[in-house]
MARFI-701038 format. One record per residue (C-alpha): residue number from 1; residue in three letters; x, z, y. Coordinates in steps of 0.2 Angstrom, whole numbers. Layout:
<rs>
(NUM ALA (X Z Y))
...
</rs>
This chain:
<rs>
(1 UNK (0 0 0))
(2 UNK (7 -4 17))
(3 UNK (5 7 32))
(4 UNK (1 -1 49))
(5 UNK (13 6 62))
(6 UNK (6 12 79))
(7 UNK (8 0 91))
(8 UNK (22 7 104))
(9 UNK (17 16 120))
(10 UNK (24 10 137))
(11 UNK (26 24 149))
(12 UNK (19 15 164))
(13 UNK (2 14 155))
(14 UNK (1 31 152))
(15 UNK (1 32 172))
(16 UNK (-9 14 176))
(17 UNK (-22 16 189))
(18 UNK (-15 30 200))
(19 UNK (-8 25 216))
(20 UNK (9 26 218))
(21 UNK (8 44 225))
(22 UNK (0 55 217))
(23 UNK (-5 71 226))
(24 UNK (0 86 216))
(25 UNK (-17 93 209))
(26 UNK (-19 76 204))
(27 UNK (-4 74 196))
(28 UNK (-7 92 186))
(29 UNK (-25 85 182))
(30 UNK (-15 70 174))
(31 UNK (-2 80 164))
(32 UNK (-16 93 157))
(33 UNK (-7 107 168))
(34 UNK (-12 116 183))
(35 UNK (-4 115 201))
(36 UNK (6 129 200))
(37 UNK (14 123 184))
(38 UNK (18 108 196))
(39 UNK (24 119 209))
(40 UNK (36 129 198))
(41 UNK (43 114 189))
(42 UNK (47 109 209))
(43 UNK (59 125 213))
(44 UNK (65 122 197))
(45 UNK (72 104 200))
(46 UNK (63 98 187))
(47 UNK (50 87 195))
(48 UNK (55 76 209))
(49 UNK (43 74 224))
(50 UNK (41 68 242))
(51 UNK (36 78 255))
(52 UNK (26 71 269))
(53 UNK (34 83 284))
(54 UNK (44 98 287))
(55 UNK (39 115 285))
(56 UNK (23 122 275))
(57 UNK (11 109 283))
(58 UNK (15 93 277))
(59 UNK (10 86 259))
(60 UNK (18 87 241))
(61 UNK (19 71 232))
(62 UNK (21 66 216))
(63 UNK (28 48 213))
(64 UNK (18 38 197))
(65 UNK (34 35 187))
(66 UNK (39 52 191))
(67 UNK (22 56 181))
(68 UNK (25 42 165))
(69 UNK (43 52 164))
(70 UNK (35 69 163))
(71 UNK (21 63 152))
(72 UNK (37 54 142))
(73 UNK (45 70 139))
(74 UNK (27 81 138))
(75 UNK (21 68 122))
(76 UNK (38 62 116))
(77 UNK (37 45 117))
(78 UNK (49 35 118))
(79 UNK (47 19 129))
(80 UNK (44 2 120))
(81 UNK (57 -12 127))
(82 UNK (52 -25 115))
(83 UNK (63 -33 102))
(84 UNK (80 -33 109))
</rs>
């Protein structure tokens, strides 16, 4: 009997459909997290974001293939590239 393997996952369609800045409740709605979570993983270093203004007033940010690596990492999948 053969198995039929899964067809491979691209990471940018694990993230189609957002905009290319996603604000940071979003981004924790998209990873199954909260925005803390997001938060934490920022003064950690291990989320890259942009920040619309100095200070406490301006906006966090989370770039979309910032999300597909995180969602990379959170489901372990490893991108597809084709047949090289």
């Amino acid at each position: 009997m053969t198995t039929k393997q899964p067809d491979a996952l691209n990471p940018d369609d694990l993230v189609a459909g957002l905009p290319a800045l996603v604000p940071v409740a979003r981004a924790a709605d998209h990873l199954g997290v909260t925005a803390r979570t997001i938060r934490n993983w920022v003064a950690e270093g291990r989320v890259r974001v942009l920040r619309t203004a100095q200070g406490g007033s301006g906006r966090v940010l989370v770039p979309r293939a910032e999300l597909a690596r995180l969602l990379v990492t959170m489901l372990d999948v490893r991108p597809d590239y084709g047949n090289r």
